[in-house]
C-alpha positions in Angstrom: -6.9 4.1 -0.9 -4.8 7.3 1.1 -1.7 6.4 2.0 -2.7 7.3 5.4 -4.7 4.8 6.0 -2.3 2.3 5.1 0.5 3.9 7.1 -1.7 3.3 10.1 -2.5 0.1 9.6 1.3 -0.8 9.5 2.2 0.9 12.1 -0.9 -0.8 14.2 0.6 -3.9 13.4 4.3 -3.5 13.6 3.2 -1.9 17.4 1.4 -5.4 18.3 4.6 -7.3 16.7 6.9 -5.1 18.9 4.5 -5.8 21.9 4.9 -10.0 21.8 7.3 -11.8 23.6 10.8 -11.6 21.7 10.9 -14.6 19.4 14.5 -16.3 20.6 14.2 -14.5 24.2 17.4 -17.1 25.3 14.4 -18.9 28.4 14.8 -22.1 29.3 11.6 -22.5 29.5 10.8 -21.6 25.6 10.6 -25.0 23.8 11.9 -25.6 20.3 8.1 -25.9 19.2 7.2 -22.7 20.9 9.5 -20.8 19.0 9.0 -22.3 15.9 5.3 -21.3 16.0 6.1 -17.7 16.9 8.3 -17.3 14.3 5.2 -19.1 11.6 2.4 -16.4 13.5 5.4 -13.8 12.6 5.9 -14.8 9.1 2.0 -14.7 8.6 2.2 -11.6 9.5 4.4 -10.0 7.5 2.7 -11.9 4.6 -0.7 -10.6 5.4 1.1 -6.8 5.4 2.5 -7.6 1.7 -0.6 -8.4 0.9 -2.1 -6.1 2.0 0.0 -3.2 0.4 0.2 -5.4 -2.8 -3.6 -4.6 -3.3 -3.7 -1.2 -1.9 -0.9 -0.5 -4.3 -2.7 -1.8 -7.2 -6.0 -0.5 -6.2 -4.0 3.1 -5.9 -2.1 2.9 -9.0 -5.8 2.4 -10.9 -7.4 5.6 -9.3 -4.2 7.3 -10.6 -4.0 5.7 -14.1 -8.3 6.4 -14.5 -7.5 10.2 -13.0 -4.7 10.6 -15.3 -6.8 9.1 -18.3 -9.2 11.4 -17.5 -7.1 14.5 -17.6 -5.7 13.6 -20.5 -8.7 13.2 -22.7 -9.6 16.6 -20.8 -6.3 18.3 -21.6 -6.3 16.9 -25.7 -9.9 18.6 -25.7 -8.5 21.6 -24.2 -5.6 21.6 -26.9 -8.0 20.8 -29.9 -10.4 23.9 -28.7 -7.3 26.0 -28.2 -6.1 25.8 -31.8 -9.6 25.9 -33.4 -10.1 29.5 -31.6 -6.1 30.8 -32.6 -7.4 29.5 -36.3 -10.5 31.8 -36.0 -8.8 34.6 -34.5 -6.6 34.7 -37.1 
């Protein structure tokens, strides 16, 4: 996955974090209850952004490993066919 499409998606959801209602705003009004939930929607939050890096991450770091697999088997290839022609040329 490109790293730009994660960094969106963060910064989508850190924007609609920043855009609730601060979670200890100091109101009278606030109950105990109400802030406690706002600070569980909060924490589920940052949990599903973990999450979701944790498998973008993972998903990322495969692509690489099969790319660099790849180029390696392509590279040892390259090597072998390298010295077979500087054997025949000599």
């Amino acid at each position: 996955m490109c790293t730009e499409k994660i960094s969106s998606w963060i910064a989508h959801n850190f924007f609609v974090f920043l855009s609730e209602k601060p979670i200890l705003k100091g109101e009278m009004d606030v109950s105990l209850e109400e802030k406690l939930n706002q600070i569980e929607i909060s924490f589920r939050n940052y949990i599903l952004i973990l999450d979701f890096l944790i498998r973008e991450t993972r998903a990322e770091l495969s692509e690489n490993r099969a790319k660099r697999e790849v180029w390696q088997e392509h590279h040892q290839n390259w090597k072998q066919s390298n010295k077979v022609f500087k054997n025949i040329s000599l």
